[in-house]
N, C-alpha and C positions, 0 to 999 in steps of 0.2 A: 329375579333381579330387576329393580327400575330401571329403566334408560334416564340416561342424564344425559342431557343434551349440552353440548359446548358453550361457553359464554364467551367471544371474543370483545375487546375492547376496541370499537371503530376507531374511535376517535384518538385513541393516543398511540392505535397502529396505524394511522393516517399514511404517510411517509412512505412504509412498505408496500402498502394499499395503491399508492400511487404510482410508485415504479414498477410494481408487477402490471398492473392495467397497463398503464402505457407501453411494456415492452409483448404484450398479449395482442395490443392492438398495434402494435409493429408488425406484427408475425403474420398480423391479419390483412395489413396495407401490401403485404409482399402478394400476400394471395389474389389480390383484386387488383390491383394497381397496375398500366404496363409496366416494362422494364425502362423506357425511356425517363418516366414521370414519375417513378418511385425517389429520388432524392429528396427534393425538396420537403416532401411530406415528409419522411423519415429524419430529416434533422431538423424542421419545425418540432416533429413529436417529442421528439428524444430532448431537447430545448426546452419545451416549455412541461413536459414530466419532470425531471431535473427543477427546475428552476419552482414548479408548485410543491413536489417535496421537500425544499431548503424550506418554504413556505410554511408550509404543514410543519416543519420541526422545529421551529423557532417560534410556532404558534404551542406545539405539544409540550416544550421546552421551560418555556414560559407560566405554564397550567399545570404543572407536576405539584402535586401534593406530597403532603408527609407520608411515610409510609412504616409502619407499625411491625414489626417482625415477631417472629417467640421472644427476641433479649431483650425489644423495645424499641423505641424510636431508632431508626437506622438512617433514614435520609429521606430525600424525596423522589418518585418515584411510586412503580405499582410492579407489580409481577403478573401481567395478564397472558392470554389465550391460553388461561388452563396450566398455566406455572410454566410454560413453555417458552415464554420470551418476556425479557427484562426490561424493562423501561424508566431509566434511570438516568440521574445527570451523566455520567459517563456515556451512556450508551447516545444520549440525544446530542452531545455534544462532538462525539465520532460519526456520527449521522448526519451533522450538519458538515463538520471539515469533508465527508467520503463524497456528498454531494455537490461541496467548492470543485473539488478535482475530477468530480464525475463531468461539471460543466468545463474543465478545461482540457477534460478527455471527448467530448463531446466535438468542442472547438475545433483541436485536433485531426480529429476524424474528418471533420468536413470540411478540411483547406481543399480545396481541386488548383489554384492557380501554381504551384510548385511543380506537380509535375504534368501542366501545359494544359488543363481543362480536365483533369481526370483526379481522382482519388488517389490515394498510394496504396489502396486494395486493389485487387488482378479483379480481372476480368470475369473469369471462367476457371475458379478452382479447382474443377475437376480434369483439368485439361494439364497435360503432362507438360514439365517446365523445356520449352525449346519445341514444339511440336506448331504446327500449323497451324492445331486449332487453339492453341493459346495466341498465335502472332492473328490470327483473325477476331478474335477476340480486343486484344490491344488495338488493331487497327480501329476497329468498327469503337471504339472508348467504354468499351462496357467498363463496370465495374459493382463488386456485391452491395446494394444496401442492405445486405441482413445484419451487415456488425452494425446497426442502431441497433435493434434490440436484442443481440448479442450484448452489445456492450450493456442496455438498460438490465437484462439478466443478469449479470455479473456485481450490476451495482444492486440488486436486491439480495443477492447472494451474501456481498459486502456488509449491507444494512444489518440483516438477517444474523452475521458472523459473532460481534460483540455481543448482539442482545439474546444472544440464545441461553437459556433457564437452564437447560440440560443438555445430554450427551448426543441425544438424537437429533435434536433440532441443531447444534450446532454441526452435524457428522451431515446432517442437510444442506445447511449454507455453504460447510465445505468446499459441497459437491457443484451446486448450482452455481458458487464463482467460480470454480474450476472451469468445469466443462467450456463455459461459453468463453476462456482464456486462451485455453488451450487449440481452441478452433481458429481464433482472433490470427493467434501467434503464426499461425500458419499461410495467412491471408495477404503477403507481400506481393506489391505487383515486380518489383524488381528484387532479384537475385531470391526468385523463387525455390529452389534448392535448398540454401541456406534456411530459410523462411522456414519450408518443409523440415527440415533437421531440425530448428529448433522446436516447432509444435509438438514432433514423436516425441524428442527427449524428454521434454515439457510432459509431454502424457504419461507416458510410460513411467517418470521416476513419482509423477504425484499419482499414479492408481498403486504406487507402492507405498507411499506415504499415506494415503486416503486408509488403507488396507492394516498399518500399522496400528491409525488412530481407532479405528473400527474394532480390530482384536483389543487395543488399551480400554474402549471401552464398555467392551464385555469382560474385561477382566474387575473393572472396576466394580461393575455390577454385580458381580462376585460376591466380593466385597460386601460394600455396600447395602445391595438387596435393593437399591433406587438410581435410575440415572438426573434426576433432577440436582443440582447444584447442592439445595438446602440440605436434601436427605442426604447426601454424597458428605457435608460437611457434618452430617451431625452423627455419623456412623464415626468419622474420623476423631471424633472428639470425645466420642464414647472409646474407642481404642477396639473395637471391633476385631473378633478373631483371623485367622489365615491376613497378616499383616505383609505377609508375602506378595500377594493377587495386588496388594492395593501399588504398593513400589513398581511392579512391575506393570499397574496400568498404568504408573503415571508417568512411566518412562515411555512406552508405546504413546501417549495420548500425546507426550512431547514433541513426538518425532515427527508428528502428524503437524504438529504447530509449526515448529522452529525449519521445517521445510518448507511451509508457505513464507517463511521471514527472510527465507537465503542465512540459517545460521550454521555456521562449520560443526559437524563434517557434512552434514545436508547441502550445502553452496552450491554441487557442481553444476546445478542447472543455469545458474543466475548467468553467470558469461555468455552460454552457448545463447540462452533463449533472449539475452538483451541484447545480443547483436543480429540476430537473425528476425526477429520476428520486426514487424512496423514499426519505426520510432514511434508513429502515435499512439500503439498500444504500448509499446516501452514505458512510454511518458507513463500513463495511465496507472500499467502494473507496477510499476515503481513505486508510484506513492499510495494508490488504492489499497494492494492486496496488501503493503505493510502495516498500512494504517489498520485493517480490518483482521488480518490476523494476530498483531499483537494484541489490538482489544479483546481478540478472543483467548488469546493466551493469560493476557492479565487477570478475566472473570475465572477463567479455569486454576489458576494458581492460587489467586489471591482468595477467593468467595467457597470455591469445592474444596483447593487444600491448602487453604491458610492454615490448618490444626497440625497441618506436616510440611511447614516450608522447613527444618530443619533436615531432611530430609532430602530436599528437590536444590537445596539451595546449594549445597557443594558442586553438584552438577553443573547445576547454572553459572557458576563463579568457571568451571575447566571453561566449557563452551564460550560463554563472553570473550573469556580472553582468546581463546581458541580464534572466534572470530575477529578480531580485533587486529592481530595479528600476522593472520591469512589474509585477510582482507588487504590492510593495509602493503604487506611485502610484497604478494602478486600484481598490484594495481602499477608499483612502479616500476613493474617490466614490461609493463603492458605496451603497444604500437598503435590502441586501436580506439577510439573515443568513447563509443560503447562499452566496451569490453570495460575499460579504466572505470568510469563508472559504475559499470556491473560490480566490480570487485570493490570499488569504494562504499557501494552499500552493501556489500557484507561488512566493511568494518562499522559503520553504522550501525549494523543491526548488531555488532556487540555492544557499541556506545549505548545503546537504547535495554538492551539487558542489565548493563550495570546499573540503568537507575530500576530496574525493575526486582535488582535484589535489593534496592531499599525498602523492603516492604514493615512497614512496624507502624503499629497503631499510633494516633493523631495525638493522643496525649504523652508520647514518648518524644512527640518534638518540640523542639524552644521556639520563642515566640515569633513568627518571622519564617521560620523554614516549612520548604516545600515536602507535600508528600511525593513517595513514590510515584505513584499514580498521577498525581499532576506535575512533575517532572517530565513523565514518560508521553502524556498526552502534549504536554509543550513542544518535547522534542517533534514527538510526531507530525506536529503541524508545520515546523521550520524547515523540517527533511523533504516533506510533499511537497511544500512551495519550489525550494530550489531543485528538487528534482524533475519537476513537470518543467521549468521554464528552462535546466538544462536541457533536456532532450527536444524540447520546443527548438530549442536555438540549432542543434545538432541537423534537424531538419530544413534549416535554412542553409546549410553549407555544403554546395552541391558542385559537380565538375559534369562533363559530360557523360556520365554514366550515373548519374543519381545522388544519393547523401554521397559526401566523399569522410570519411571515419577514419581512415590510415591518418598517423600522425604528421606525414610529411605535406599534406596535405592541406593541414591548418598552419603552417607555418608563413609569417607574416601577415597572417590574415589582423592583426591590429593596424596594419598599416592600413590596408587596404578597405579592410570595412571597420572602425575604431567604433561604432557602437556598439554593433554584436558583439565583436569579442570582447568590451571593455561589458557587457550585460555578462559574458560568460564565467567572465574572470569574478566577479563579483558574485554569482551562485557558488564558480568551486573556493572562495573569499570563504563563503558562508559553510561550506562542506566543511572548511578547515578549520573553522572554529573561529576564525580571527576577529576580535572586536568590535564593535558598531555592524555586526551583521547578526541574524538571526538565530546562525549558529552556534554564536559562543553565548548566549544566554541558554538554548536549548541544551550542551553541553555543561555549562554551569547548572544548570536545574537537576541531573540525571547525577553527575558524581556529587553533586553535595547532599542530597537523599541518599545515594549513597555510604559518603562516609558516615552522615547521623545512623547508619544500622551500623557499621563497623566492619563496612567491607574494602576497607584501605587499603588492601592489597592489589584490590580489582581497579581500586581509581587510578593508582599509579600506572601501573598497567596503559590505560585505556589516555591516560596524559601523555604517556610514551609514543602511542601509538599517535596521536593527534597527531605529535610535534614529526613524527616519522610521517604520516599522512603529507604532511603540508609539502613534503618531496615532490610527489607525482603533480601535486594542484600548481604548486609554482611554476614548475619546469612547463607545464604545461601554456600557463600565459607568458613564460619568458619564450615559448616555443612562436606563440602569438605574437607578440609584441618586439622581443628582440634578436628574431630572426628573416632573414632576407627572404621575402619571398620570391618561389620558385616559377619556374618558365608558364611550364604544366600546372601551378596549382591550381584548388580549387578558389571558387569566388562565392559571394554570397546572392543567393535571390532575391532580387529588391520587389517582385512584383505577390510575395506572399500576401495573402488578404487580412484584411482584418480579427479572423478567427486567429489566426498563428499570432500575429504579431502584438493583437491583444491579450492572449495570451502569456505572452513574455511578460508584458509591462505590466500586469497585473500581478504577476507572482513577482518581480525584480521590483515591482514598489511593497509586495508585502514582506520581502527577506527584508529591505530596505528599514522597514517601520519596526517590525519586531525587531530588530539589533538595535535601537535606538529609542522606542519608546514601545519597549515591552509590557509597559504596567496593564493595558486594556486587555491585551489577550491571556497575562496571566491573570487577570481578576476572573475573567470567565473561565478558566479550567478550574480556579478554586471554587469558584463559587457553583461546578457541577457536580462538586459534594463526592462521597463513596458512592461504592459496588453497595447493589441492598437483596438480599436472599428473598 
C-alpha cells in the first residue's frame, strides 16, 4: 500500500493554528519565566493570540469559496485536513463570536484591582483550603498564570467543536474544552471548597457524558461503516440495515451534547459549577461552551442526521420544553445571583432548541423568514453578550468577604450604585425578551423558524415560559431599585480596572445595538450561508 501523506489547509486553519501556538507557548513562558514576572507576559500573549485569531477569521471568512458537494453546489466553504474539519460560513462566523468572548474572558481573568492587587485565582492550588500553606500563599500574593493557556486550550477546543467533519474530531474538541474547564472551575481564590465541589461535579458528570458520546459514536459506526458526517449522512439516506444501532447512537451522541448546553435532565451541574467555580470563568463558560456546543450539536443533527430528523425531533420537542420549564420554575426560588442565572440559562437553552427544531430546507420558507440555523446563531450571540456582561457586573458587587451573590445583599443597590444596577437590570431586560433589547429579537428569530416547520406546540410553550421567566428578572431589579438598602449590605467597587469595566460597556452597548438596530448582525448570520458536507 502507498503512504499518503496528509494535505492540511494552512491558511483557512489559520485561526486554530493560532490559538494552539499561542496557548503552547504559554505553557512554555510558565517553564522559563519566574513566578513573580509570569503575568504580564501571559496576558499580553493570550491578548494578542485572541485578538490575531479574530484577525485571521475575518480574513478566512472573507476568502471562502464555493464549495461543490456529490448534490452540487452547497455554499461556501471547503472541507479540509482530510475531511476532518469543516470550514464554512457557519463555522467562521461561531469562530469569530467564540473569539469576541474569548477576549472578554481574557479581560476577566486579568482584573487584579477587585480583590486588592491579586487575581481571583488562589495561590497555591495544591494546598488544602484553610491550611497554612494556602494562608502563606495568599499572604505572599501568589497566584496561578497557567489559566492563560488553560483558557487559550479551551478556546481551541471551542474553535475545533463546530468545525469538526466527524465523530472523532469532534469526541476530540470535546475533550480538550473540557479538560482545561474543569480545572479552571476549580481555581477560586476565595471560598475555595465550594470552588473544589464544583470542578469534581463538573468532572465527574462530563467523563460520563464524554463516555456516553463515545459509545453513541461507536454505535453509529455500526451503522454507518464511517464516522465522517458525509458518509454518516449518506448511509442514513440510503436506509441502511440494523436501524436500531443508528437511534440508539443518536440518542448517546445527544447526551454527550445537550450536557455541554445545561439541557434537562442533563442541568444538574449548571447551578452547582456557576456558583462555585470564578465569576470570570463563569462569565466565560456561560457563553463560550454554549456557543460551541450548540454549533456542534447543529452540524451533528442538521448535516449527519438530517435524513432522520423525524426521528430525533419528538425528542428534542419533550427536552426543550423540558428545559424551558425547569429552568424557568427553579430560577424563581432561587436566593442566590449565580445560581438564578445558572437556572436561567437552562431555560435559554430550551429557548435556543426550539428554533433548532426549525430545521426545513431554504426553499420551504417565504420571502423574508429566517432559517433555523440563523435563528439559533442570532440568539447565540445575544445570550453571550448579556451573559458575559452579567456576571462581569456580579463581580463587581462585593462586601467584605468577596462577591457578595445572596439576594439580600443586592438590595438597594440602585440607590446606591444606579449605574451598575441600572447596566444589570438591562442584561436581565435583555434575558427576558423585552423589546428594544437584544433578546426579544434573538427570541423572535428562534420561535418564528420555529412555527414555519410547525412546531406550534413548542412556541407556546417557550412564550409561556418567557412571560413566567420575567418573574425572577423583575423581582430581582425591583429588589435593586425598590428596596431599602440594608445596614450590612454589599457596595459596589469603584476601583475595578478597565478590563472589567470595559468589559461591561462593550457587551451593554452590544445587547444595546442588536435590540434596536439588528439589521447588520442579522445580515451577517444570513449571509454565512449553510452547513456544507
Amino acid at each position: 500500500m502507498e503512504f499518503v501523506k496528509p494535505e492540511l489547509e494552512y491558511a483557512e486553519l489559520l485561526p486554530l493554528l493560532i490559538v494552539f501556538g499561542g496557548a503552547c507557548v504559554g505553557v512554555a513562558l510558565e517553564a522559563i519565566l519566574p513566578r513573580g514576572t509570569r503575568r504580564l507576559p501571559q496576558v499580553g500573549l493570550a491578548l494578542v493570540t485572541v485578538a490575531a485569531a479574530l484577525v485571521a477569521t475575518v480574513v478566512v471568512g472573507v476568502n471562502l469559496d464555493e464549495h461543490t458537494g456529490a448534490a452540487g453546489a452547497e455554499g461556501r466553504g471547503l472541507v479540509g485536513a482530510m475531511g476532518s474539519i469543516v470550514v464554512d460560513g457557519p463555522t467562521v462566523y461561531l469562530w469569530g463570536l467564540l473569539l469576541v468572548f474569548a477576549l472578554g474572558g481574557v479581560a476577566l481573568f486579568g482584573e487584579q484591582r477587585l480583590e486588592g492587587g491579586v487575581s481571583a485565582f488562589t495561590g497555591q492550588a495544591a494546598a488544602l483550603p484553610g491550611t497554612e500553606s494556602e494562608r502563606e500563599a495568599s499572604t505572599r500574593g501568589l497566584e496561578h498564570t497557567e489559566v492563560y493557556p488553560l483558557l487559550l486550550f479551551a478556546v481551541f477546543g471551542m474553535l475545533l467543536f463546530p468545525a469538526s467533519g466527524d465523530l472523532l474530531t469532534m469526541f476530540v474538541a470535546l475533550e480538550v474544552l473540557s479538560l482545561p474547564l474543569y480545572l479552571l472551575c476549580g481555581l477560586a481564590r476565595r471560598r475555595r471548597l465550594l470552588s473544589q465541589e464544583a470542578a469534581m461535579k463538573y468532572f465527574l458528570l462530563g467523563a460520563f457524558a464524554s463516555g456516553f458520546f463515545l459509545y453513541g459514536a461507536a454505535l453509529v459506526y455500526g451503522y454507518a461503516g464511517s464516522v465522517s458526517f458525509a458518509g454518516i449522512n449518506e448511509a442514513v439516506r440510503a436506509g441502511s440495515a440494523n436501524h436500531g444501532l443508528l437511534l440508539a447512537g443518536i440518542g448517546l451522541l445527544a447526551v454527550g451534547l445537550l450536557f455541554k448546553v445545561g439541557a434537562a435532565p442533563f442541568q444538574a451541574w449548571t447551578p452547582d459549577v456557576y456558583q462555585g467555580a470564578p465569576t470570570a470563568v463563569t462569565a466565560f463558560m456561560a457563553a463560550g461552551t454554549k456557543v460551541a456546543a450548540f454549533g456542534a450539536l447543529l452540524r451533528l443533527l442538521y448535516v449527519a442526521f438530517g435524513g432522520e430528523r423525524w426521528s430525533w425531533q419528538p425528542t428534542l420537542w419533550v427536552i426543550a420544553i423540558a428545559s424551558m420549564l425547569l429552568g424557568a420554575v427553579l430560577a424563581i426560588v432561587q436566593n442566590d445571583v449565580k445560581r438564578m442565572l445558572a437556572y436561567s440559562s437552562v431555560a435559554h437553552t430550551g429557548f435556543i432548541l426550539v428554533g433548532v427544531l426549525g430545521v426545513q430546507s431554504a426553499g420551504d420558507l417565504a420571502e423574508g423568514q429566517y432559517t433555523s440555523l440563523e435563528g439559533v446563531l442570532f440568539y447565540l450571540t445575544t445570550y453571550g453578550f448579556a451573559m458575559i456582561g452579567a456576571f462581569a457586573i456580579v463581580t463587581l458587587v462585593r462586601d467584605a468577604g468577596g462577591e457578595a451573590t445572596a439576594y439580600d445583599r443586592w438590595a438597594g443597590l440602585g440607590r446606591t450604585s444606579p449605574l451598575v444596577a441600572g447596566a444589570f437590570a438591562f442584561f436581565l431586560l435583555s434575558m427576558a425578551g423585552i423589546p428594544l433589547t437584544a433578546g426579544f429579537i434573538g427570541k423572535w428569530a428562534v420561535f418564528t423558524s420555529a412555527l414555519s416547520a410547525g412546531a406550534w406546540p413548542v412556541v407556546l410553550v417557550a412564550i409561556a415560559c418567557s412571560i413566567l421567566a420575567i418573574t425572577f428578572y423583575v423581582r430581582h431589579i425591583r429588589l435593586m431599585f425598590f428596596t431599602e438598602p440594608s445596614q450590612d449590605g454589599a457596595g459596589v467597587v469603584t476601583r475595578s480596572s478597565l478590563l472589567t469595566s470595559g468589559t461591561i460597556v462593550v457587551c451593554l452597548v452590544a445587547t444595546l445595538v442588536m435590540g434596536v438596530v439588528p439589521g447588520p448582525v442579522l445580515d451577517l448570520v444570513t449571509s454565512a450561508g449553510d452547513f456544507i458536507r
